[in-house]
N, C-alpha and C positions, 0 to 999 in steps of 0.2 A: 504493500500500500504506500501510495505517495504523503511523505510530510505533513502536506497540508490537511490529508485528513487524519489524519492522526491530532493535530492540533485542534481540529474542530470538534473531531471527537470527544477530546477533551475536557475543552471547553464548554462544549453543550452540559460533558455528567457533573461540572462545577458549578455552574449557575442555578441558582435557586429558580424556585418554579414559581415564579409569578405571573405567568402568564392570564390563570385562573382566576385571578382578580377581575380582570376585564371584561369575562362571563358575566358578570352580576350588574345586572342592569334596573330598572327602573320599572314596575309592571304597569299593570292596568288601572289599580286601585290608585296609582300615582299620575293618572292624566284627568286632564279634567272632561267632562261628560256633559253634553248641554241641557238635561234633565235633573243636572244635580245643583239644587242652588249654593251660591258661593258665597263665602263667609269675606270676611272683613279683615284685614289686617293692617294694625296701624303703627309705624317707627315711633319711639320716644328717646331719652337721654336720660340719664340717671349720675345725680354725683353724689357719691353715698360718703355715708360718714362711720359706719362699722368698718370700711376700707377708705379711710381718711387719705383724701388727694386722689381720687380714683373718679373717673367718668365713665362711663360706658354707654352702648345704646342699647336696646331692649324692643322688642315687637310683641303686640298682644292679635294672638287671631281671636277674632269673634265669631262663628259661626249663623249662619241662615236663620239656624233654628230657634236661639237664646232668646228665652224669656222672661225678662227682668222681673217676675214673680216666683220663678223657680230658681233654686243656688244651682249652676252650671259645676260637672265636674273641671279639672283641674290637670291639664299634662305642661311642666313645666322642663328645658330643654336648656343645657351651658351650651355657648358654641353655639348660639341663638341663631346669627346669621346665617350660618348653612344651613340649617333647618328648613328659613324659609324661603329661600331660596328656590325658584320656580323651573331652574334648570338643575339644580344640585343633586345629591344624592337620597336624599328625604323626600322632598315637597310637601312638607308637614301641612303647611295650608290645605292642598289639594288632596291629598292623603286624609286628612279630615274631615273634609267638605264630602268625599265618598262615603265613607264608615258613619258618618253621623247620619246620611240620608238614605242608606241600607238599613242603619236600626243595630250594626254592628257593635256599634260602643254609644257611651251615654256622650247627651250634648255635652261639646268640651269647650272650655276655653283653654289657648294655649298660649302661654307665656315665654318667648323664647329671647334668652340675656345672655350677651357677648360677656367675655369678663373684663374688669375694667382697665385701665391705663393711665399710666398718671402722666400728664401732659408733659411737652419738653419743659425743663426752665427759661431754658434760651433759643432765637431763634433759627432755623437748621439742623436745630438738635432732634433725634429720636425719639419720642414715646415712651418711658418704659412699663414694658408690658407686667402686668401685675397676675397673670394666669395661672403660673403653678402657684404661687403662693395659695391663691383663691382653691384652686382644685385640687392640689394632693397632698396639702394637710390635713392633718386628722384632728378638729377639733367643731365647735359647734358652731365657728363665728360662720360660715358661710351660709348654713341652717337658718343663723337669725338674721343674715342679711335678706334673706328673702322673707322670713318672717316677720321684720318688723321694718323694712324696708319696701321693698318691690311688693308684695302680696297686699299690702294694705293700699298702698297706691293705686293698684290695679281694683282694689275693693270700694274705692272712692266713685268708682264708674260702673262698676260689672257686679252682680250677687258669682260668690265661687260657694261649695261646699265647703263646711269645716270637717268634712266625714275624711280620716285617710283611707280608706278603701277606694274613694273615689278622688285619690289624687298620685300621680305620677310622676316621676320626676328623671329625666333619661341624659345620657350623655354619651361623647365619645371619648374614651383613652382619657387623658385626666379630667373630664369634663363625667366621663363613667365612672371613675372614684370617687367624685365628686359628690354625686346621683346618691352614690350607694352611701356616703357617709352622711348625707341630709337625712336619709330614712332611718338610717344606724343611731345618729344620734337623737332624733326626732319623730319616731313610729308612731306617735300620737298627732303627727301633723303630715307624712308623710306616709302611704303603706305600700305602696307600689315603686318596682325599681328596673328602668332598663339602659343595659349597661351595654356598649360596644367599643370591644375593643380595647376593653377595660385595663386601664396600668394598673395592676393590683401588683407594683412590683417597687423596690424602694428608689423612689423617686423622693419620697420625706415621708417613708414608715409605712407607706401602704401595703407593703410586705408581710406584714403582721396579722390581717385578718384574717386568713383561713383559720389561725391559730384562738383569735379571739371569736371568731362565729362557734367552734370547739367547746371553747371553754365558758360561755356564755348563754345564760338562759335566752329560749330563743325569742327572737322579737315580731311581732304581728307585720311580717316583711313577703309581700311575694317579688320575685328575682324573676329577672330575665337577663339571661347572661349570652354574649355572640361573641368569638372571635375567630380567627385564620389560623391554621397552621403555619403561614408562613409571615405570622405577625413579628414583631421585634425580639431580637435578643439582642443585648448590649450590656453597657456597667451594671445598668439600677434593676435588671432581670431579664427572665424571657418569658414575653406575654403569654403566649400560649398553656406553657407550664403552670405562671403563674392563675390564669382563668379555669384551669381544669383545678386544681387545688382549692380556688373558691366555689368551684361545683361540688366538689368532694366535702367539702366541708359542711357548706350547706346541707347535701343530702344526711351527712352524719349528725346532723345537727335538727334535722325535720322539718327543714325550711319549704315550703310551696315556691319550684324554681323549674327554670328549663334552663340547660345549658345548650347552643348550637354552636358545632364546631363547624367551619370552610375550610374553605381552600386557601384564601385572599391573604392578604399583607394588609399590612397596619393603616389600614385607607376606611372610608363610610361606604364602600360599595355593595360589598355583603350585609352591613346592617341597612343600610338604605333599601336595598331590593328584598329584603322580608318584614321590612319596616311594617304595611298594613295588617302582615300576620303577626305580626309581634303584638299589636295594642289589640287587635282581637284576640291575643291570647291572655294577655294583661287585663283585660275588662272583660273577659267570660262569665264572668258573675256577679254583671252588672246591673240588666234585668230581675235579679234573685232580690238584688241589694234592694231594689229600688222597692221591689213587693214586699218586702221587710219591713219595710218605712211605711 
């Protein structure tokens, strides 16, 4: 055999297999439908003062259906901007506006918040971005930023539920740590959790949870967990490893969870293309909830 394929050879059994990424596309539930009415979506700005010097913008979708006599449920999203994003990997808006007019999940409003940045000092200067700080610490200030921040803001305009059963809260990679540690520290205001792509890997200690879901009485949490096989490996962990370990954990633990593993790398394409079956599988017992009441 000549050199060159030998080199090729090679080189094809070295390279990781990403290819499978780019399978995962956007389906049906994510286009919009002329029979389905369209909900509302409106930009705002937020300068908060639990993360003092910090701006950010923030998007509230309002659905077709809301009516300001009934509390709307509640799906709150970090990494806001992609979400709503009409060409992205979500289309949370239009993803909404379908399942809500199926009868799939209960009317939502959804809340979707970039994380914040504290402005240059000077001008030409950078932004600095204030995101892992916000997302993969483990503590409760991010919790009360939307709880005593952004949610009561949004309550000034909108009835939400105070039920967590009827509230969600999702993210991507630290935006999914993020998710999980609002419900973690706050099951009384949070009970719903879906995570992609999740860094549960130490980035600043989120390494620790498998161990503490273990050894912790369990908390009124249903999980939805996504990531790739061919997600990150690097200094602070590797994701893959690290999301099968919080599936395991969970499950040892008696949590109401689904774990799905792909194919994909550290990108929203595989969470975005089962994105509709995901909140249908997150509000399945939402109709139950509501005959309850």
């Amino acid at each position: 055999m000549k050199p060159r394929f030998f080199l090729l050879l090679f080189t094809a059994f070295l390279a990781p297999v990403h290819a499978a990424d780019e399978d995962y596309t956007p389906g049906p539930d994510a286009m919009p439908k002329e029979e389905v009415p369209k909900g509302e979506v409106r930009q705002h700005t937020w300068t908060s003062e639990i993360f003092p010097g910090t701006i950010r913008d923030y998007w509230v979708y309002v659905p077709a259906q809301y009516d300001k006599e009934k509390p709307a449920a509640l799906l709150v999203c970090q990494d806001g901007g992609g979400f709503v994003r009409e060409n992205g990997a979500f289309r949370a808006p239009t993803v909404l506006d379908n399942l809500i007019h199926a009868g799939d999940i209960p009317v939502t409003i959804g809340i979707f918040i970039n994380p914040g940045v504290v402005p240059a000092a000077k001008e030409g200067q950078e932004p600095r971005k204030n995101r892992s700080f916000e997302y993969d610490t483990l503590s409760d200030q991010y919790a009360r930023f939307l709880l005593e921040e952004i949610i009561p803001e949004v309550e000034k305009t909108y009835r939400l539920t105070d039920d967590p059963k009827d509230r969600v809260i999702c993210g991507n990679s630290s935006g999914a740590i993020c998710a999980f540690t609002v419900a973690w520290e706050r099951p009384e205001s949070f009970g719903k959790v879906i995570s992609h792509i999740g860094s549960f890997t130490n980035i600043r200690g989120g390494h620790v949870y498998p161990a503490l879901i273990r050894k912790t009485e369990p908390k009124p949490i249903r999980v939805f967990l996504q990531d790739g096989e061919n997600d990150l490996d690097n200094l602070h962990g590797n994701w893959p490893i690290a999301n099968e370990q919080m599936a395991a954990a969970l499950k040892f633990a008696g949590y109401d969870y689904r774990f799905v593993m792909g194919t994909g790398k550290h990108s929203s394409r595989h969470g975005g293309a089962i994105f509709p079956d995901t909140l249908r599988w997150i509000w399945e017992d939402w109709k139950e909830s509501v005959a309850a009441k």
